[in-house]
C-alpha positions as CSV (number, residue, x, y, z in Angstrom):
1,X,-0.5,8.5,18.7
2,X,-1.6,6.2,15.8
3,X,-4.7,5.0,16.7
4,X,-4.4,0.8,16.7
5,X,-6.6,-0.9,14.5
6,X,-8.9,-3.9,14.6
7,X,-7.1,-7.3,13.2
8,X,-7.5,-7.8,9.5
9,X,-5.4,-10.9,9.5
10,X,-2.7,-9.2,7.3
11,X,0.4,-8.9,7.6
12,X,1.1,-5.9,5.1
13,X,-1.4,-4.2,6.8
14,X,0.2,-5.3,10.2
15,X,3.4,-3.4,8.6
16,X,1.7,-0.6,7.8
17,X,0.7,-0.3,11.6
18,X,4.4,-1.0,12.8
19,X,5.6,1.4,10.5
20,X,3.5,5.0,11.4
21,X,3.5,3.5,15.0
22,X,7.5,3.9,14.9
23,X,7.2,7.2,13.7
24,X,5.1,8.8,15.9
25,X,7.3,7.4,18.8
26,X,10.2,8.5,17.3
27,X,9.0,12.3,16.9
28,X,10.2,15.0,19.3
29,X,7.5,17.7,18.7
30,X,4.5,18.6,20.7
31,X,1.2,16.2,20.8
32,X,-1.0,19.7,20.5
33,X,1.1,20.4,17.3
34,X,1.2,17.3,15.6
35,X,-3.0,17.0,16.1
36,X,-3.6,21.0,14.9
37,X,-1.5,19.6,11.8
38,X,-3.7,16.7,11.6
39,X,-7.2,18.6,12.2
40,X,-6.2,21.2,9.3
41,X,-5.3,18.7,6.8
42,X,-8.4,16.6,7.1
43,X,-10.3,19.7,6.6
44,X,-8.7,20.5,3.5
45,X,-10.8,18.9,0.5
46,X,-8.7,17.1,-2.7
47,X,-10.6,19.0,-5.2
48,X,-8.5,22.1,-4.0
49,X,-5.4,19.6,-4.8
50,X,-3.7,21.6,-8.1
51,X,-4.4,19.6,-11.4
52,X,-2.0,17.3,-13.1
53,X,0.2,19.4,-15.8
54,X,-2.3,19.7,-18.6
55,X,-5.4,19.2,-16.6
56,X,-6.2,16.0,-18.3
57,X,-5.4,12.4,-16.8
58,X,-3.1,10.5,-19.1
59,X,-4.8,6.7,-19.2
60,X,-4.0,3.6,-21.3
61,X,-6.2,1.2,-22.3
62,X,-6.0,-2.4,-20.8
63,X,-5.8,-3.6,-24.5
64,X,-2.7,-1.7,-25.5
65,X,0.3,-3.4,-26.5
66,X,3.1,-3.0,-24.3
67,X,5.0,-0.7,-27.0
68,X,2.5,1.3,-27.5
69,X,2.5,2.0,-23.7
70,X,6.2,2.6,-23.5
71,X,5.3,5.1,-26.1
72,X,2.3,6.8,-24.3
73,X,4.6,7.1,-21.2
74,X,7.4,8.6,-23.0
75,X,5.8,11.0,-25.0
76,X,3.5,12.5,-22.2
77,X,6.6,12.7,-19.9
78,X,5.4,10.4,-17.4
79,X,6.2,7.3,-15.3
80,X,3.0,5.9,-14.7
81,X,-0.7,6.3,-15.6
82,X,-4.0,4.1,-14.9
83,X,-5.0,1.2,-16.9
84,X,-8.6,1.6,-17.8
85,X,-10.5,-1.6,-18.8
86,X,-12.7,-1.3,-21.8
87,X,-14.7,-4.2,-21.2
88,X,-16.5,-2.1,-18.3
89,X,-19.2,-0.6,-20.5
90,X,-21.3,1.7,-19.0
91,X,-20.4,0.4,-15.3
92,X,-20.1,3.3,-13.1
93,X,-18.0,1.4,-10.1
94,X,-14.5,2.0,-10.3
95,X,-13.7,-1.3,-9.4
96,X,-15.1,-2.3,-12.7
97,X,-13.3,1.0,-14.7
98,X,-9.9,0.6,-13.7
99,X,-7.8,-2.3,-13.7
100,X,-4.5,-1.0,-11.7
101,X,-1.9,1.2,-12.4
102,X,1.1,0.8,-15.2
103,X,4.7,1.9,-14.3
104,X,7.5,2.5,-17.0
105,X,10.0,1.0,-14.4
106,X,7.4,-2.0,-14.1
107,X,7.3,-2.9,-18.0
108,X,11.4,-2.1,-18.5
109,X,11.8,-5.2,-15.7
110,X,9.7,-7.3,-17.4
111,X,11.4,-6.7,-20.5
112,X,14.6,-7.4,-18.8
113,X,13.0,-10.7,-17.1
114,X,11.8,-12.3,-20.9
115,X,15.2,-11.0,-22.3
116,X,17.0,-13.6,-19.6
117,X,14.1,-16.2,-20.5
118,X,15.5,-15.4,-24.2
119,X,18.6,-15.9,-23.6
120,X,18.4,-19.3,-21.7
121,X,16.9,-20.4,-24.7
122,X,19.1,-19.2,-26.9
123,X,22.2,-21.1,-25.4
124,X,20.7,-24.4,-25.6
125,X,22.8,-25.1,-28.3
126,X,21.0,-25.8,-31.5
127,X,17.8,-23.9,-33.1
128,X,15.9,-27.0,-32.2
129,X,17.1,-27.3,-28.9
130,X,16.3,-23.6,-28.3
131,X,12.6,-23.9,-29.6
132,X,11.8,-27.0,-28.7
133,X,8.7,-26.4,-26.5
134,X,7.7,-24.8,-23.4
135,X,9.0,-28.1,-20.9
136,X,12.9,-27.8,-22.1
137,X,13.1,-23.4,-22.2
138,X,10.6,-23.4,-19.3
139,X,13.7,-25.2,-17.4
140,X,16.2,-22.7,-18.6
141,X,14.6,-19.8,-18.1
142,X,13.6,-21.0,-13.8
143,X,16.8,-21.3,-13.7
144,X,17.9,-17.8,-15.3
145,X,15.0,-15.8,-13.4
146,X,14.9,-18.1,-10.1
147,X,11.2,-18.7,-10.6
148,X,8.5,-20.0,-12.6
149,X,4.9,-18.9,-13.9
150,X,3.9,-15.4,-14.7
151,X,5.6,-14.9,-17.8
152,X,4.3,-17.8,-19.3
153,X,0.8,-17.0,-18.6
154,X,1.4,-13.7,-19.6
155,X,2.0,-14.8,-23.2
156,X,5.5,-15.0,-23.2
157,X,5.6,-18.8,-23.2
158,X,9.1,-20.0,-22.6
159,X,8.5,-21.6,-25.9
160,X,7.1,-18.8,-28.0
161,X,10.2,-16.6,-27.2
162,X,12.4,-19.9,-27.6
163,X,11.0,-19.8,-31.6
164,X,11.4,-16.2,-32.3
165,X,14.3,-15.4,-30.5
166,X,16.4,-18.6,-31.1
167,X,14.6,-19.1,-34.3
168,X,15.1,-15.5,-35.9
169,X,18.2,-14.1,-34.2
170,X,20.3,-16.7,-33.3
171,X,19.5,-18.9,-36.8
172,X,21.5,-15.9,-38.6
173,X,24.4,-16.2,-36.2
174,X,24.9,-19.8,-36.2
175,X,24.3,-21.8,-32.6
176,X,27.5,-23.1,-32.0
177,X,28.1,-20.6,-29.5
178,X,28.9,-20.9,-25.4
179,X,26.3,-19.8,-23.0
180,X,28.1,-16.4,-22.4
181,X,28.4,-15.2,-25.6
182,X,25.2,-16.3,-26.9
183,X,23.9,-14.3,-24.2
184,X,25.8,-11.3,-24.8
185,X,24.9,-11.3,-28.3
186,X,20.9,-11.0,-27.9
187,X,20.5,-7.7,-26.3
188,X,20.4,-5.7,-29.8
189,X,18.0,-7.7,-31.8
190,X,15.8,-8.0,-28.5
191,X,15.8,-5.0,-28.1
192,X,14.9,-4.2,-31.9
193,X,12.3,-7.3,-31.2
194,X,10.4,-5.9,-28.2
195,X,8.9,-3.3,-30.3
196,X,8.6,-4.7,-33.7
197,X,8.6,-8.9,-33.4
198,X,6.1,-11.5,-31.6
199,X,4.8,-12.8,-28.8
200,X,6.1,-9.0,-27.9
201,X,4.2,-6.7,-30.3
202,X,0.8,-8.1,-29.0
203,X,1.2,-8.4,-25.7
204,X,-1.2,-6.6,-24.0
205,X,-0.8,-4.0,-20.4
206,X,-3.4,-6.4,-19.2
207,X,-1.5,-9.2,-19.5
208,X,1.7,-8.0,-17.4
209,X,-0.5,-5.6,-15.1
210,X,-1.8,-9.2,-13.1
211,X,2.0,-10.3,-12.4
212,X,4.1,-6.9,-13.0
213,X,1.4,-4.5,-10.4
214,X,3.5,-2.3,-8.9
215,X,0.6,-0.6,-6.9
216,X,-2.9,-1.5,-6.7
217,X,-5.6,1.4,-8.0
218,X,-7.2,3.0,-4.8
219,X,-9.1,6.3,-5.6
220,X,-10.6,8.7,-3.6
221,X,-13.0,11.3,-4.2
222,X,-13.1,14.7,-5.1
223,X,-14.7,15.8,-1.4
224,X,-12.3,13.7,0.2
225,X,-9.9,15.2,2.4
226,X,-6.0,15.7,1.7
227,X,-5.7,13.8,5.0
228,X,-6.5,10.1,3.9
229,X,-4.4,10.9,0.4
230,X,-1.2,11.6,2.6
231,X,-1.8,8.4,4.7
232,X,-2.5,6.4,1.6
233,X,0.8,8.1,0.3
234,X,3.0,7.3,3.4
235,X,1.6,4.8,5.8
236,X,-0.3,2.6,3.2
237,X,3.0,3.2,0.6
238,X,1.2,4.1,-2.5
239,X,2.9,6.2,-4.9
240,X,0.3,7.6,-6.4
241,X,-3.7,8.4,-5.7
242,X,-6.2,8.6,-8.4
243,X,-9.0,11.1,-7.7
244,X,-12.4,10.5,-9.2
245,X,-16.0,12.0,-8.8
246,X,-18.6,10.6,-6.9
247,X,-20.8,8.9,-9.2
248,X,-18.8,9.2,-12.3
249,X,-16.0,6.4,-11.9
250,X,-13.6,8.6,-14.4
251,X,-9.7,9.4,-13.2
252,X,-10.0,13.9,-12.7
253,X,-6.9,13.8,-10.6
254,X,-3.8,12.2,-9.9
255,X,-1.8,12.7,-7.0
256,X,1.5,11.5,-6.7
257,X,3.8,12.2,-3.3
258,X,6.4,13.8,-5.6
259,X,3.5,16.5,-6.3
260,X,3.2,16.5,-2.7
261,X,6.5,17.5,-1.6
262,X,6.7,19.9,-3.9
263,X,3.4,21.3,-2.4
264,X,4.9,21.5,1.0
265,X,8.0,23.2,-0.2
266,X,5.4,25.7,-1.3
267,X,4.5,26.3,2.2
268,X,7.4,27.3,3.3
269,X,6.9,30.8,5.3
270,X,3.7,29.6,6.6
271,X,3.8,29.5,10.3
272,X,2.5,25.8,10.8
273,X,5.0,24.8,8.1
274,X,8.0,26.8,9.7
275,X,7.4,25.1,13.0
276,X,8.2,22.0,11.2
277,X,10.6,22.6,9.0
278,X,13.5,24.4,11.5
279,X,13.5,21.1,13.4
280,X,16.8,18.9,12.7
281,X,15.4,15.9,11.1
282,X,16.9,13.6,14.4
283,X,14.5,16.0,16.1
284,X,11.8,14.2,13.9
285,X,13.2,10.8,14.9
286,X,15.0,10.1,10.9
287,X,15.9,8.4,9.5
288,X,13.4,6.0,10.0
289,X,15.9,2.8,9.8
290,X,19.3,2.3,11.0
291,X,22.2,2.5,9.1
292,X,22.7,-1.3,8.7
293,X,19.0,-1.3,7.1
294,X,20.2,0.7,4.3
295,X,20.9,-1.4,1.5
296,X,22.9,-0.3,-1.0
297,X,24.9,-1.9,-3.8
298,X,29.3,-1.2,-4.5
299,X,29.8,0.0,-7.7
300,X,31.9,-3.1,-9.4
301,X,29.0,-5.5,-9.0
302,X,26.6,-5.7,-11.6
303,X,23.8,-3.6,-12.7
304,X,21.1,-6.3,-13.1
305,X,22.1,-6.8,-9.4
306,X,20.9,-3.6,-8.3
307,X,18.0,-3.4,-9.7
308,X,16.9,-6.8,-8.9
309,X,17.8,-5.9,-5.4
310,X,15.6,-2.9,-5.5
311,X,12.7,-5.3,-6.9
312,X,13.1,-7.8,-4.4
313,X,13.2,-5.2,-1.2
314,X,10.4,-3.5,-3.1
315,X,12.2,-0.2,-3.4
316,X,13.2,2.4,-5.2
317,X,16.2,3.4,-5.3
318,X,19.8,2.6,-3.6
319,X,23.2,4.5,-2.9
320,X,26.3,2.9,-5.0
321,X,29.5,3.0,-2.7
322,X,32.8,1.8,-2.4
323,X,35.1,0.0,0.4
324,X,33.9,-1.4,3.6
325,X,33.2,1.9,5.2
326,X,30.7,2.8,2.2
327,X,31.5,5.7,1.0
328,X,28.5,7.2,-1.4
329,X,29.6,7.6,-5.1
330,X,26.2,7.4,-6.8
331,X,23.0,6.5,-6.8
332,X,20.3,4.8,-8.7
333,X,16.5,4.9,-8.9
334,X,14.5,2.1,-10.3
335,X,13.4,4.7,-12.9
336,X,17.0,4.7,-14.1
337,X,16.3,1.2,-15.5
338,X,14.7,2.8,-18.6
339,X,18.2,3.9,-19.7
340,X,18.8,-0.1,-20.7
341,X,15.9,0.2,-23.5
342,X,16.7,4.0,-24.3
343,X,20.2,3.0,-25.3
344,X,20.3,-0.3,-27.4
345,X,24.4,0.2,-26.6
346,X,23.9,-0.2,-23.1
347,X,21.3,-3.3,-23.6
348,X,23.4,-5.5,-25.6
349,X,25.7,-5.8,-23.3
350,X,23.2,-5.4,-19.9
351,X,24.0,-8.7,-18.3
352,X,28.3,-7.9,-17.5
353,X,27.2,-4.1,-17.2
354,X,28.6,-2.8,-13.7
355,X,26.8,-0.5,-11.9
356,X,29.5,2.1,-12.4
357,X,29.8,1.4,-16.0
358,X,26.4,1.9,-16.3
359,X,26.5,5.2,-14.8
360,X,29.3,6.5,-16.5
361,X,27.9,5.4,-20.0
362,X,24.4,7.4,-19.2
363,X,27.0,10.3,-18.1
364,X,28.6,10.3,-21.3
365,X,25.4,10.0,-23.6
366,X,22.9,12.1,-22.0
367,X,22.4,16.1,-21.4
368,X,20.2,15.3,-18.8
369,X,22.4,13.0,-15.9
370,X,22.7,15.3,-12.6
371,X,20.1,13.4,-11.1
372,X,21.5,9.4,-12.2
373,X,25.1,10.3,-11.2
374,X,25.2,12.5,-8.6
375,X,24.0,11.5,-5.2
376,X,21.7,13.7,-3.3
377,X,23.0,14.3,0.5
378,X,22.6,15.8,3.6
379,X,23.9,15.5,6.7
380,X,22.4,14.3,10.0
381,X,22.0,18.0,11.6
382,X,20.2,19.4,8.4
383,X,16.7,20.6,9.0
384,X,13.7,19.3,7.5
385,X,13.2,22.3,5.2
386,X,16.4,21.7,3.4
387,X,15.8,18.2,3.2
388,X,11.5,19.1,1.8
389,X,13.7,22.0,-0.5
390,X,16.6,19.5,-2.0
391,X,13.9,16.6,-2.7
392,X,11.6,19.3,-4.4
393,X,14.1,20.9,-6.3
394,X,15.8,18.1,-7.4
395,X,12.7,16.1,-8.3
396,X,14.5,13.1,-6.6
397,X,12.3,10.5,-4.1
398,X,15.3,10.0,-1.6
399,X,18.6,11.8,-0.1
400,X,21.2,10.2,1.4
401,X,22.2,11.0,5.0
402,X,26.1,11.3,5.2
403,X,28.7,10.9,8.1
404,X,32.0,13.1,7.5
405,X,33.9,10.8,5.5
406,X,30.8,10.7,3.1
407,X,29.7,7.6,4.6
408,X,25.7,6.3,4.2
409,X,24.5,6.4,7.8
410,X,20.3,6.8,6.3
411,X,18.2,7.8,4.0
412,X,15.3,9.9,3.7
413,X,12.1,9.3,1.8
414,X,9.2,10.8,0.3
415,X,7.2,8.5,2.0
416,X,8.9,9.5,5.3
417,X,8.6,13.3,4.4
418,X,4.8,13.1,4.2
419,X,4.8,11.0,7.6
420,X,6.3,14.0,9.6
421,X,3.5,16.1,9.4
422,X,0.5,13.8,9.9
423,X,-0.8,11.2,12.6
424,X,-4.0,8.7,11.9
425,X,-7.1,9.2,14.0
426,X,-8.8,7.0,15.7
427,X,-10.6,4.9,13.3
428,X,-10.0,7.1,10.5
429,X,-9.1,4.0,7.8
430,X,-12.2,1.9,8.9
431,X,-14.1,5.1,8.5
432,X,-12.9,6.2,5.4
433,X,-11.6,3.5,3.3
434,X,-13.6,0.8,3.6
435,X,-13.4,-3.0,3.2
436,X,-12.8,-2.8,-0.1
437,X,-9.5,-0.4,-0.1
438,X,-8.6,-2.7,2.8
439,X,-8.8,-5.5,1.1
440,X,-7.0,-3.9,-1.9
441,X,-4.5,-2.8,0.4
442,X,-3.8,-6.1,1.9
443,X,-2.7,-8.0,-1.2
């Protein structure tokens, strides 16, 4: 039913395509339905979208340091916000405004990333040796990280962290040390360093938003309909929407498919909603992948695994089982990642941490862990409601589909939740969006 679009000569946006295409092959419910769903939704404006809690945007500056971001985020108990630039004057074209979008998981990685680029340096041996200049730690931390580039130009030059790292810390500790130990030995002071010592106390959200952008900053307006948010949120994989006013550029909304969900769950006893939601979700054609697509990570290997497996499959979140048959014991969420700065503990010793360790430390230290140890399930005859009701109620972005033996056979996403319930139109994104949000889209 999705309409096919005209070639953009992307191959994201080719995936995007495949993707909803799938999906509306895969669904057993009536065409008649699935357009009435369609038509209401794109009738419904976003300005009748509830507020954000508070009614007021949270933004940062593009200028902020990177602690004082982490702080922002923590103390307004949120994951992400938009980065406003304020070099954009009086300019009253978003494009100018807003710079992207900053996420706490986003800035914890790149914290992680530069503490491995640390600690290359700091088992070069000697103080010298460690500081030496960009050329020697450069090497060491390509190979630590695999790759080359950002970080440097981000002002975390191999050498700069090389000085104060190897230079400060490692001075006081003598450098005869072997690679492992050295290593093991830096989380603590790093993680004292990242909010109190350069090149990290100055480094700006602007600086990591170019290499660290989680998801670019596409807004729609006020008169826009809930229709084009949802595709942007499932389709076109954005987490979030920003909503802005025609003609004054500034963030009044923020929509995020978590507040979604939750609104759909709100639904429930409406009649268009009900004749959803009583359908088993196999009826709905999920999960979306097969059960070898799942990727998931065994509990003895090591943390920075998992979540550099979630970065490089560009999700967020994995089940942790055990044996061959893999049996769910946990799961994680790239959000979980924050736990490694929260607890200096955990940090120092981040880079022998298994997965299970991990877990079972958080279990031990917070009040708060339901949702980081215990895996949210269902099984492959549950209906859609329960699934809409367990992600809403748990404020989770994925449940696990089980076998009997407790097996992963799928799993279920936010993204995929939102994609039951909607089709795209016939020309709807060149209508709507534009060669701008397209292009956006397409990076």
């Amino acid at each position: 039913m999705a309409a096919s679009q005209a070639p953009m000569g992307s191959s994201k946006l080719a995936s995007y395509d495949a993707y909803f295409e799938s999906i509306q092959m895969r669904k057993k419910l009536p065409i008649s339905l699935q357009e009435s769903l369609t038509a209401a939704f794109a009738s419904i404006p976003v300005s009748s979208f509830p507020q954000v809690p508070g009614g007021q945007v949270i933004e940062i500056l593009a200028d902020t340091s990177v602690a004082d971001a982490v702080k922002i985020l923590s103390e307004s108990n949120i994951l992400s916000a938009p980065v406003r630039n304020p070099d954009a004057g009086n300019s009253m074209d978003w494009r100018d405004k807003y710079l992207g979008i900053i996420d706490y998981s986003g800035i914890v990685m790149w914290v992680l990333e530069t503490a491995e680029i640390a600690a290359a340096a700091l088992t070069a041996g000697s103080a010298t040796a460690a500081g030496v200049g960009a050329g020697a730690v450069g090497a060491l931390g390509a190979v630590a990280l695999g790759a080359t580039g950002p970080l440097a130009v981000a002002g975390l030059t191999a050498a700069a962290v090389g000085a104060a790292v190897a230079g400060g810390v490692a001075a006081d500790r003598g450098m005869g040390k072997d690679a492992p130990t050295a290593a093991d030995k830096l989380g603590e002071d790093f993680y004292k360093g990242i909010l109190q010592e350069e090149p990290f106390k100055s480094t700006t959200v602007r600086s990591i938003l170019k290499y660290y952008r989680w998801a670019p900053f596409i807004p729609v307006a006020t008169d826009s309909s809930m229709l084009s948010v949802l595709l942007l949120l499932s389709k076109y994989r954005l987490r979030n929407v920003p909503v802005i006013e025609q003609g004054q550029p500034l963030v009044k909304n923020f929509i995020t498919q978590s507040a979604v969900v939750r609104g759909l769950e709100g639904c429930k006893g409406r009649d268009w909603f009900d004749c959803i939601a009583t359908h088993s979700i196999s009826d709905l054609g999920l999960p979306f992948m097969s059960t070898d697509e799942v990727i998931s990570i065994q509990g003895n290997e090591l943390i920075l695994e998992a979540f550099k497996r979630m970065k490089d499959n560009h999700i967020g979140g994995l089940p942790v089982v055990e044996g061959p048959n893999r049996k769910i014991v946990g799961s994680l969420s790239i959000r979980d990642i924050r736990y490694l700065l929260l607890q200096p503990k955990l940090f120092s010793n981040f880079r022998q941490l298994t997965v299970m360790d991990f877990i079972n430390s958080i279990a031990a230290t917070s009040h708060n862990t339901g949702k980081v140890i215990t895996p949210i399930t269902c099984k492959p005859d549950s209906s859609l409601g329960t699934v809409i009701h367990t992600l809403a109620s748990n404020s989770v972005h994925r449940i696990y589909i089980v076998g009997e033996g407790d097996e992963v056979v799928g799993v279920i996403t936010l993204r995929d939740v939102i994609s039951c319930f909607i089709y795209e139109p016939p020309n709807h994104f060149d209508n709507y969006f534009g060669f701008a949000v397209q292009e956006m889209l397409s990076q």
